[in-house]
ROZATI-832497 format. One line per field, with one value per residue (C-alpha): residue number from 1; residue in one letter; x, y, z. Coordinates in steps of 0.05 Angstrom, whole numbers, plus 5000, padded with zeros to 4 digits. Each point is the difference from the previous one (the first is absolute). Layout:
BEGIN
nr NUM,...
rest A,...
u X,...
v Y,...
w Z,...
END
This chain:
BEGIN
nr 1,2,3,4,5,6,7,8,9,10,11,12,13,14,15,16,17,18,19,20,21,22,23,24,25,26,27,28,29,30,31,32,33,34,35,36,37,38,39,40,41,42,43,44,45,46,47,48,49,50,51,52,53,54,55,56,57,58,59,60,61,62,63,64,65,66,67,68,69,70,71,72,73,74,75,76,77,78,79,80,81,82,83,84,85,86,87,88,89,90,91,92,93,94,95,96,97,98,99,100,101,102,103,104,105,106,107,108,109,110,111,112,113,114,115,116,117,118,119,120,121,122,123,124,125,126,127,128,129,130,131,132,133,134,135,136,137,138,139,140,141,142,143,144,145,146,147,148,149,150,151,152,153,154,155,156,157,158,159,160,161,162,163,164,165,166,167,168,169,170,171,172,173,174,175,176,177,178,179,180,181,182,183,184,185,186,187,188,189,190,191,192,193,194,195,196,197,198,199,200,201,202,203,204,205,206,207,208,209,210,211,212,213,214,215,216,217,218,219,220,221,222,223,224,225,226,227,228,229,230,231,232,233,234,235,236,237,238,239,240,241,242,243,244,245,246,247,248,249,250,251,252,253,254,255,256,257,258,259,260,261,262,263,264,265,266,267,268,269,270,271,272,273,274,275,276,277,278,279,280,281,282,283,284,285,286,287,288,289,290,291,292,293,294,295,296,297,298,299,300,301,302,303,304,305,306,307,308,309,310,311,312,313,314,315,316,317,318,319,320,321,322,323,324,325,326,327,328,329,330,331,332,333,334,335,336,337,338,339,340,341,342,343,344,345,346,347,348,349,350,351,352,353,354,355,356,357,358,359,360,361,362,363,364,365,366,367,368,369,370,371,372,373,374,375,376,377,378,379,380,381,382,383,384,385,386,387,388,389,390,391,392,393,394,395,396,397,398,399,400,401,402,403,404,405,406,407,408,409,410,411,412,413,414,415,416,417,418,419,420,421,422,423,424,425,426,427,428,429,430,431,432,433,434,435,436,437,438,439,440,441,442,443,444,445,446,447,448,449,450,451,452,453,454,455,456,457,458,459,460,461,462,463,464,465,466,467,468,469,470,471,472,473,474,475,476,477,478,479,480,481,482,483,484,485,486,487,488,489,490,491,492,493,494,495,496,497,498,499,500,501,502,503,504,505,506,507,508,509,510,511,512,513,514,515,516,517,518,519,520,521,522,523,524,525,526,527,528,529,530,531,532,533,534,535,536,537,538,539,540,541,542,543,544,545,546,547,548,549,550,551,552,553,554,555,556,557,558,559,560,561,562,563,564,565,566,567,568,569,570,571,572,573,574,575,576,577,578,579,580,581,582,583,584,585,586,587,588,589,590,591,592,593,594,595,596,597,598,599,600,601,602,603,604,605,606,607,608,609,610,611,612,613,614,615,616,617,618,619,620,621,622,623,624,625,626,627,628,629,630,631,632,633,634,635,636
rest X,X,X,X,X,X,X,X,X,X,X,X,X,X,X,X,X,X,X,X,X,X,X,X,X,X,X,X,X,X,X,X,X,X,X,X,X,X,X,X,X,X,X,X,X,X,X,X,X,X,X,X,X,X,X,X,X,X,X,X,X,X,X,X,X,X,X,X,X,X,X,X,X,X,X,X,X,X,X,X,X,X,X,X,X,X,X,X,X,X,X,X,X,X,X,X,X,X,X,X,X,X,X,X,X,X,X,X,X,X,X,X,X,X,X,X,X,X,X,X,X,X,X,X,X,X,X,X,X,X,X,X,X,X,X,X,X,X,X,X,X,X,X,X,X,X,X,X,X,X,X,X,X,X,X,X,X,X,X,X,X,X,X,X,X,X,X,X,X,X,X,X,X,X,X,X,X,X,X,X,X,X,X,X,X,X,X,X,X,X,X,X,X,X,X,X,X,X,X,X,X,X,X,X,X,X,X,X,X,X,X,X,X,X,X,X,X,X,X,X,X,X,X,X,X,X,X,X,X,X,X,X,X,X,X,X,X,X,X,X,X,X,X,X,X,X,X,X,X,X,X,X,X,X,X,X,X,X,X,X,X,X,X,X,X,X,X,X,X,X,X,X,X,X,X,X,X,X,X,X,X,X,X,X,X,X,X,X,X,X,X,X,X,X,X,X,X,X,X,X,X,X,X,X,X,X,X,X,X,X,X,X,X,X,X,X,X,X,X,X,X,X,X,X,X,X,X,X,X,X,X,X,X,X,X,X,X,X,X,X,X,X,X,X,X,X,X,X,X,X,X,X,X,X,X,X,X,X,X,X,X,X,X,X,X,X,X,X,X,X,X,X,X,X,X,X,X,X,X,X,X,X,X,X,X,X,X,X,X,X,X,X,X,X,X,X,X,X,X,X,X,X,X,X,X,X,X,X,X,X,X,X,X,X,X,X,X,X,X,X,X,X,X,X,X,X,X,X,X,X,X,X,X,X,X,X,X,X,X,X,X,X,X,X,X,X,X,X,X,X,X,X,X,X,X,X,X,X,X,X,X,X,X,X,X,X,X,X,X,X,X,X,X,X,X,X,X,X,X,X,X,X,X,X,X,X,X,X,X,X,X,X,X,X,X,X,X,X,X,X,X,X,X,X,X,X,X,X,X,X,X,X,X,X,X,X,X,X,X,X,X,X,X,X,X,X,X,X,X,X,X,X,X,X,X,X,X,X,X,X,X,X,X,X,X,X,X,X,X,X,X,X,X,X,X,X,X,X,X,X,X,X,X,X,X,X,X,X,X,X,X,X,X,X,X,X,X,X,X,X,X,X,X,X,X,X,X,X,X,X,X,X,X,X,X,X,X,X,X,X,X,X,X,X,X,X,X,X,X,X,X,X,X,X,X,X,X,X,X,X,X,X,X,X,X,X,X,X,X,X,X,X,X,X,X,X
u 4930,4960,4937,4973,4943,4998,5003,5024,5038,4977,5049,5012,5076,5050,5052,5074,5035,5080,5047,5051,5059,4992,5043,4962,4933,5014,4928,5001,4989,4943,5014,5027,4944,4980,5041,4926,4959,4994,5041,4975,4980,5015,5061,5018,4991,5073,5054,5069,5060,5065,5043,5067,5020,5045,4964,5040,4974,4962,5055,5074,5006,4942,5028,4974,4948,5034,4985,4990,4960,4957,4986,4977,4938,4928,5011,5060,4978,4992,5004,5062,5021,4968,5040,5064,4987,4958,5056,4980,5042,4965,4939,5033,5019,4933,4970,4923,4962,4950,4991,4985,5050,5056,4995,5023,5068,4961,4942,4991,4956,4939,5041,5052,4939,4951,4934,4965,5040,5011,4915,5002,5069,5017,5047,5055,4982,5014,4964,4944,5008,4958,5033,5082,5033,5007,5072,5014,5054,4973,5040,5013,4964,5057,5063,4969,5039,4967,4980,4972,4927,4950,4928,4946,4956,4955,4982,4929,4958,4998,4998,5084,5015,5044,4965,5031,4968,5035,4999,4998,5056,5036,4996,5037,5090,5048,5016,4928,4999,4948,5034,4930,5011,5061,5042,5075,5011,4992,5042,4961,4976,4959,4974,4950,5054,5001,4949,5007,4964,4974,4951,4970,4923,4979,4957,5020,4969,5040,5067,5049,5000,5085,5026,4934,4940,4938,4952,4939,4945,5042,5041,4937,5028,5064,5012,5025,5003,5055,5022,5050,5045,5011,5046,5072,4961,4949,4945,4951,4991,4937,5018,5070,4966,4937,4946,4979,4957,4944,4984,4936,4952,4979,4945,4996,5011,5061,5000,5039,5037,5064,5068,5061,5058,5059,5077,5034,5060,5022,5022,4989,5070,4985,4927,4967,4916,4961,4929,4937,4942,4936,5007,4931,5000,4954,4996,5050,4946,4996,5031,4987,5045,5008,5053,5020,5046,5051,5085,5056,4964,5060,5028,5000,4941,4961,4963,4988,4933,4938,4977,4930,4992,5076,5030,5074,5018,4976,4997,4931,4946,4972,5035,4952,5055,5085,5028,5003,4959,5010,5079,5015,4965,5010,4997,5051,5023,5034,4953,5018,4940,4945,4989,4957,4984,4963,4948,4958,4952,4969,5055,5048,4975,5004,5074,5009,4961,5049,5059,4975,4977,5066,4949,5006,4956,4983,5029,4955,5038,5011,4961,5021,5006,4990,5042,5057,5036,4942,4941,5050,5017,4939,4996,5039,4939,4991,4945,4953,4944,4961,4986,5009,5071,5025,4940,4975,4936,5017,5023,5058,5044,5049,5035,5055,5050,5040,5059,4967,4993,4929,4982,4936,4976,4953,4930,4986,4921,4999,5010,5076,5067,5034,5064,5025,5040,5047,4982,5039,5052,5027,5000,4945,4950,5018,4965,4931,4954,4938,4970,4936,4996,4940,4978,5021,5015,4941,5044,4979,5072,5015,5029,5032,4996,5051,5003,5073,5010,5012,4927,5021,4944,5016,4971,5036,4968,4993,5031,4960,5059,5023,5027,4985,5011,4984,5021,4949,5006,4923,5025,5063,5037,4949,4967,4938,5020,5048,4944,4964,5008,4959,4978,4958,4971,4938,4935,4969,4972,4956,5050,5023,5071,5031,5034,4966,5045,4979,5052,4996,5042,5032,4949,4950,4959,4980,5011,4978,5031,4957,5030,5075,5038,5071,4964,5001,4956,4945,4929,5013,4938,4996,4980,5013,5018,5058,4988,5029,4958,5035,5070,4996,4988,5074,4982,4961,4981,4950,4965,4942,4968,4929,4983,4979,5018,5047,5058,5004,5048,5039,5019,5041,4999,5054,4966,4996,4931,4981,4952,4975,4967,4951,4990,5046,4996,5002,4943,5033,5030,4951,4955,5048,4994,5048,5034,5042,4991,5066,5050,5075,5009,4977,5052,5063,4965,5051,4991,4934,4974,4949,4984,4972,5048,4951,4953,4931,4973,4998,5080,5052,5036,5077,5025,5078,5009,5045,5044,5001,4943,4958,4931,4948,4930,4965,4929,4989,4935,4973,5039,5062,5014,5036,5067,5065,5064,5050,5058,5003,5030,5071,5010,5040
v 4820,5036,4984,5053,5045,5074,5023,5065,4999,5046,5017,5071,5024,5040,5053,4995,5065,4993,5056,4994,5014,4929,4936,4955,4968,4927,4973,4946,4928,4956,4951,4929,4977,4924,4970,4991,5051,5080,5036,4991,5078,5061,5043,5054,5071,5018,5034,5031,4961,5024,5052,4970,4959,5035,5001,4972,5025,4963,4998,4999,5058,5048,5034,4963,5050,5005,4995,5084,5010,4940,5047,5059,5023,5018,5072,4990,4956,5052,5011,5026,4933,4949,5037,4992,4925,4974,5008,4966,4948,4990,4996,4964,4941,4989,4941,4988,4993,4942,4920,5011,4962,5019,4993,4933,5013,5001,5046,5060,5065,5004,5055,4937,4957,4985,5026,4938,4978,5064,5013,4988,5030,5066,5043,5058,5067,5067,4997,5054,5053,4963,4942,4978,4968,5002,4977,4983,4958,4943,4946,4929,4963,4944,5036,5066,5050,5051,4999,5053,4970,5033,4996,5027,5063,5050,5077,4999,5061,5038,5074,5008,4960,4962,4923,4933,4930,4946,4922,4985,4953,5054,5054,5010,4999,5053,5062,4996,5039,5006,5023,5008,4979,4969,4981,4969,5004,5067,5060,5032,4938,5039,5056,5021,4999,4956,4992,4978,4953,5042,4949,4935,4979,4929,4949,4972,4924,4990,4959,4952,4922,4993,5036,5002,5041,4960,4958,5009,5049,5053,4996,5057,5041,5008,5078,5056,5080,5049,5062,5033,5064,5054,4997,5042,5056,4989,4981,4955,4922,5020,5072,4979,4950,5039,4939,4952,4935,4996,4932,4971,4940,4939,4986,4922,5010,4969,5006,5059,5020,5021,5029,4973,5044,4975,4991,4922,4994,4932,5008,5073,5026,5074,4991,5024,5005,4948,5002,4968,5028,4979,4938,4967,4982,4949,4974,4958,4954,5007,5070,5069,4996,5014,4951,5021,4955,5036,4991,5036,5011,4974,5035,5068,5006,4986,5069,5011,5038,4966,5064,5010,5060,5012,5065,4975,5077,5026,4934,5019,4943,4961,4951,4942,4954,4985,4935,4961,4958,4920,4979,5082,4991,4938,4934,4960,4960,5054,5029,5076,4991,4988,5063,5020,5070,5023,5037,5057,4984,5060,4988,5006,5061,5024,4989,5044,5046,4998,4998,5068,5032,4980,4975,4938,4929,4963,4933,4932,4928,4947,4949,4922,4964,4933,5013,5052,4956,4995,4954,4951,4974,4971,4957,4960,4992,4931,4987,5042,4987,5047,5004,5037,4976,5057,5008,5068,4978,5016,4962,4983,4970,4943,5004,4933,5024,4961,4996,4970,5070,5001,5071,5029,5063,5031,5034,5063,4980,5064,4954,4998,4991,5025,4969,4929,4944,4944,4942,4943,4982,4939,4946,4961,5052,4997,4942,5028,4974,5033,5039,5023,5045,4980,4991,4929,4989,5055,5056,5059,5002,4980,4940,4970,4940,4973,4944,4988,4974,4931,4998,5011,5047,5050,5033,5069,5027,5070,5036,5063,5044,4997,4927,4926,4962,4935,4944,4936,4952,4986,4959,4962,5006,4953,4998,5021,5080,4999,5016,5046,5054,5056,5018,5050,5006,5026,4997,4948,4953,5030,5019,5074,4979,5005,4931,4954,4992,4994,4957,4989,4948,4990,4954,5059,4970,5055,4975,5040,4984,5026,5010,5005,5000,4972,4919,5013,5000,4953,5014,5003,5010,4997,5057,4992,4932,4995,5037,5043,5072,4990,4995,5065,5027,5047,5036,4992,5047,5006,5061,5027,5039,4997,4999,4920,4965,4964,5020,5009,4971,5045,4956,5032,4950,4989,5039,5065,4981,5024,4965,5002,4933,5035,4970,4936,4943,4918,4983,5043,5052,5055,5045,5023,5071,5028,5054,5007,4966,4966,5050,5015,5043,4964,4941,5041,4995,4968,4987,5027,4991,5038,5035,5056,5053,5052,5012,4960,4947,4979,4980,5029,4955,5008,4984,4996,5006,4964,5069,5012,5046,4987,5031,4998,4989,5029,4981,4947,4953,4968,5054,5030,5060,5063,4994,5025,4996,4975,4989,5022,4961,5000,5050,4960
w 4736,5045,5022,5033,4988,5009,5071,5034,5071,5050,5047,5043,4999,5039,4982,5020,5001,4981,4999,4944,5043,5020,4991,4948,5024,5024,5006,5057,4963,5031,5057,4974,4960,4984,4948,4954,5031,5018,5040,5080,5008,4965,5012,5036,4973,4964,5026,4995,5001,5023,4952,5041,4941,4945,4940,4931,4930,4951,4954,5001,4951,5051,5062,5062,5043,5064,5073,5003,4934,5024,5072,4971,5035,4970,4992,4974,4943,4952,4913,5003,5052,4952,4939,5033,5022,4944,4946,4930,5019,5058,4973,4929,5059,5040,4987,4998,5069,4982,4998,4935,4952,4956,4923,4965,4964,4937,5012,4956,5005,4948,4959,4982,4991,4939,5004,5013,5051,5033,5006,5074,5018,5030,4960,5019,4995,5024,5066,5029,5051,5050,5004,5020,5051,5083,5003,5082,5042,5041,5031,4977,5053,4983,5000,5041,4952,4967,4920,4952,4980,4949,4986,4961,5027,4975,5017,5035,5000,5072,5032,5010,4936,5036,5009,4957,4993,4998,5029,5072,4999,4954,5056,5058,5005,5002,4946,4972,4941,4945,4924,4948,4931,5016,4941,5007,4923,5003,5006,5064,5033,5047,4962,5053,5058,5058,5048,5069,5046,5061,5024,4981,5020,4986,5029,5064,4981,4944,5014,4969,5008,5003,4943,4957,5000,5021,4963,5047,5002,5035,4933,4977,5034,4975,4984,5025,5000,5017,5010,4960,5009,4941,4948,5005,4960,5065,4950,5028,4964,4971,4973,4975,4961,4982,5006,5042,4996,5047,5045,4966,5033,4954,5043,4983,4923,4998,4919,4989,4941,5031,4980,5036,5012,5040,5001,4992,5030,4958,4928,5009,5010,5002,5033,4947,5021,4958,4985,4986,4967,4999,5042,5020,5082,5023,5079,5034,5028,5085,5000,4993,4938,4927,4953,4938,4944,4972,4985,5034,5069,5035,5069,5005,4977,5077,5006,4928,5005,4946,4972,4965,4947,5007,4954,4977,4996,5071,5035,5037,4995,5057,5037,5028,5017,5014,4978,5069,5039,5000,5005,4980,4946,4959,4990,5045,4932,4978,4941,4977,4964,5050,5047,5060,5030,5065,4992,5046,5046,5049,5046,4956,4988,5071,4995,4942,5026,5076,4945,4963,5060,5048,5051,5043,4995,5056,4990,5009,5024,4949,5007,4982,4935,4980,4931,5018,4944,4950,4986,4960,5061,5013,4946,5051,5054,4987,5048,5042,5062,5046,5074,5064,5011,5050,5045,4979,4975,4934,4932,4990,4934,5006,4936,4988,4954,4944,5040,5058,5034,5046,5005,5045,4974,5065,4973,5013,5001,4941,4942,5006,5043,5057,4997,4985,5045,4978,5031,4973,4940,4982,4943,5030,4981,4933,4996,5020,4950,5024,5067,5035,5060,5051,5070,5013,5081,5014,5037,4955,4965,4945,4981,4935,4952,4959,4942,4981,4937,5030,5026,5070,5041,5054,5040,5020,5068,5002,5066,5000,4995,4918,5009,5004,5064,4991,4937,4994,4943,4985,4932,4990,4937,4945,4929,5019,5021,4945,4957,5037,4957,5033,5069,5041,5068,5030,5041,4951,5071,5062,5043,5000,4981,4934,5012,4940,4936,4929,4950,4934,4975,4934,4968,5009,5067,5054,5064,5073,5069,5051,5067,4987,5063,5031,5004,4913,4942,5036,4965,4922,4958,4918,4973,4935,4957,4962,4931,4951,5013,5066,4972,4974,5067,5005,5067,5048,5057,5059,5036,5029,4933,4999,5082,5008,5061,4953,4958,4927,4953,4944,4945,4947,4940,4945,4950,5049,5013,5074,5037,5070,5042,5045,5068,4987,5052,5020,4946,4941,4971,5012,4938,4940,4981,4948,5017,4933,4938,4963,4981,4987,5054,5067,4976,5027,5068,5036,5071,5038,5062,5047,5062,5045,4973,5006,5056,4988,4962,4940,4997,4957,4941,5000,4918,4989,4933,4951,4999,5062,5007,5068,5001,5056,4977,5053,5031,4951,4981,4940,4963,5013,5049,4995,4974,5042,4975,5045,4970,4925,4949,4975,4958,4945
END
């Protein structure tokens, strides 16, 4: 279930120029990630492998390419070059290029379907002349031998007639050739001719995680454009065919009625195109994305362009998306049925426009992720606190993982993060019931407090540099801290450190320790009796939000009631003003905590969400800031 309202990602983007005379594109995986959280930075930009291996065909009964046809150069990649190589058994042999899955043993095509239960099921059909396949060679990163591998592209309108669109993780490899209307069932598979790849242009930002297209934001911006040569009767793509489809915007709207036209590799013997008519799109919520539901959408079909006011006989309409985007385009259960396409923002549209015009882009640097694997991930931040742990003056997260992973994620001070450090993993942490980052030994670092679920207290001293360097036990294991149940820190005393702790304990009393340092928990002071309102209390956080000389309290309440304590200190909780009333939605809030993550006061309110979703609430008082998407949700 997601969670998630409507947002839109703004992000700038590069363009990657690849010349098809290339080995296939091996797109350099991440560094060794956490076991529970994101990848430590992004990857390098991609790059060629070697062509010294000798490539083996895709099936036994399809002649292998060999070592010379895989070293022909640019020029020489010609019609009459891709004709010779690309035989149809060649092309009857590639297999898709895609995550996507293959079709259960018993799935059938809407025409072998009753109506009813074929309503949201593509069907075969005789294709358009916009629309066929790019077939290409790219290397099995596994066994480093070469395989024939299709996917979906369309014709897009330019000045030569010579510019496809297709998938980013689609483009790229070796032989590139684009066959329109492509139909292995019939007698002239490729009744247009055979089009080859001159010269692909794609955004430099997009990249793999391992084998699999990513799930994070720079998933939007997986498409890509290329150049094509002319036909053996020297016919350009778009004359031989005689339309085009032009690149449309949705501008936001991201209900379109849509047709889908695309080629499945699984079930699909002869890869017949399938379509969709008349699909309705809505947003994949946290991208610049549209999902549709409908059958047979299985691989092959990556690069299948979403088409508004399409014409079955010409093929020209307007194309305002490609399917693509989160994990290539799907769901990582393995649902044919559940689809996702990029769409154009206006830098997308400068890449079409370097594509059409054969200019060059200038290229930008990618910057880091917290979700290079997808927002599902973290579902698996079990606990969260704020503070300047590194030194810069700036925020920083401590996330503790499930697996007893410790991460530091290092603010940018811009409402976001720079990069992340492991700082400890082991079983032990596991057992971290609940934490608060404060000032407690008054060195201007941060420092850390942990209840295990024994009721032991420690006190983690910060060491200015991403890391603690000091341990002190200020409880031993007992009763008592086994039901503490929730804990925050902050400047709730007249000091200028944030070194007081507020508890509340499982019978629903509020209790503050003022002046928590390495001697213990000294000066304790009720707050609150025990009670059952109190209970009910689910997460509690503390900030600077309304400018007092003493911190606030966040309370987020069972029923998704929000709440914030105003100016909270020794003689009581502080002046209630609600922030939300009760509601379904606040009571996937997860874990929250609170910091300077911007620049200024009032503080900014971190929310993990129950699907993994982590949204930044910027500048935040009696009512909630401006929201910030961090990590978007999973997209199942």
């Amino acid at each position: 279930m997601h969670i998630s309202r409507i947002h839109k990602l703004l992000m700038s983007a590069g363009a990657l120029i690849l010349a098809t005379a290339t080995p296939a594109i091996a797109d350099t995986p991440p560094p060794t990630a956490p076991s529970t959280g994101p990848a430590s930075s992004m990857p390098s930009d991609p790059s060629a492998p070697s062509t010294s291996a000798t490539p083996t065909p895709s099936a036994p009964s399809t002649p292998a390419p060999s070592a010379a046809d895989d070293a022909v150069e640019a020029d020489q990649w010609t019609s009459e070059a891709a004709e010779e190589f690309w035989t149809p058994e060649r092309m009857a042999a590639a297999t898709p290029d895609s995550p996507r899955p293959e079709a259960p043993a018993d799935w059938k095509p809407a025409a072998r379907r009753s109506a009813a239960a074929a309503a949201k099921d593509g069907h075969y059909f005789g294709g358009v002349p916009t629309v066929g396949t790019f077939f290409h060679y790219t290397r099995d990163p596994a066994t480093d031998k070469l395989e024939g591998r299709f996917c979906s592209a369309s014709v897009i309108d330019s000045p030569q007639g010579n510019v496809i669109l297709t998938a980013a993780h689609c483009s790229g490899g070796s032989k590139g050739m684009f066959v329109p209307r492509y139909d292995g069932a019939a007698t002239n598979p490729a009744p247009y001719g055979r089009f080859p790849v001159q010269k692909w242009i794609r955004d430099s930002r997009w990249y793999r995680v391992g084998d699999n297209p990513t799930r994070d934001a720079y998933s939007d911006l997986d498409y890509a454009f290329a150049r094509v040569g002319t036909n053996s009767s020297n016919l350009s793509l778009q004359k031989a065919v005689g339309a085009a489809l032009k690149l449309g915007q949705v501008n936001g709207d991201y209900s379109q009625t849509v047709t889908v036209v695309g080629y499945p590799g699984s079930h699909n013997p002869k890869n017949r195109p399938i379509i969709c008519p008349g699909v309705t799109t809505r947003q994949l919520p946290g991208y610049r994305q549209m999902r549709m539901e409908c059958g047979g959408f299985y691989g092959g079909t990556s690069g299948s362009p979403w088409i508004t006011g399409l014409n079955t006989t010409t093929g020209s309409g307007t194309v305002v998306g490609n399917l693509g985007g989160y994990y290539g385009g799907g769901l990582e259960n393995d649902s044919d049925r559940i689809s996702f396409a990029v769409t154009y923002d206006e830098r997308a549209l400068e890449i079409y426009a370097a594509a059409k015009n054969d200019t060059e882009l200038r290229k930008y640097p990618r910057g880091y992720s917290m979700y290079p694997t997808g927002g599902g991930l973290w579902t698996k931040a079990k606990k969260m606190a704020s503070g300047d742990y590194n030194g810069d003056g700036k925020t920083d997260m401590i996330v503790v993982w499930v697996d007893g992973e410790v991460t530091l994620y290092a603010g940018d001070g811009k409402g976001g993060f720079s990069g992340e450090k492991g700082i400890t993993k082991s079983d032990t942490w596991k057992n971290a019931k609940v934490i608060a980052g404060g000032d407690f030994n008054g060195s201007d670092s941060s420092d850390l407090v942990v209840v295990w679920v024994d009721g032991e207290v420690t006190l983690y001293t910060g060491d200015g540099k991403g890391g603690f360097a000091k341990e002190t036990q200020l409880q031993k294991p007992n009763g008592t801290w086994r039901n503490a149940i929730q804990i925050t820190a902050g400047r709730y005393s007249d000091n200028k450190w944030t070194d007081d702790l507020m508890v509340r304990w499982g019978d629903g009393e509020l209790s503050l320790y003022t002046d928590v340092d390495g001697r213990g928990l000294l000066h304790e002071h009720k707050l609150k009796d025990p009670n059952d309102t109190w209970k009910h209390a689910t997460i509690l956080t503390a900030g600077n939000f309304t400018g007092g000389a003493k911190w606030d309290v966040v309370v987020r309440w069972s029923d998704g009631e929000l709440s914030l304590y105003r100016d909270a200190g020794p003689s009581g909780v502080g002046t209630e003003a609600r922030m939300l009333s009760s509601n379904q939605l606040w009571t996937h809030a997860s874990v929250m905590t609170a910091g300077a993550y911007t620049q200024g006061e009032p503080n900014d309110l971190l929310v993990r969400w129950s699907d993994g979703e982590t949204t930044l609430y910027t500048d935040t008082s009696t009512t909630l800031g401006r929201e910030h998407i961090l990590v978007p949700p999973k997209a199942g």
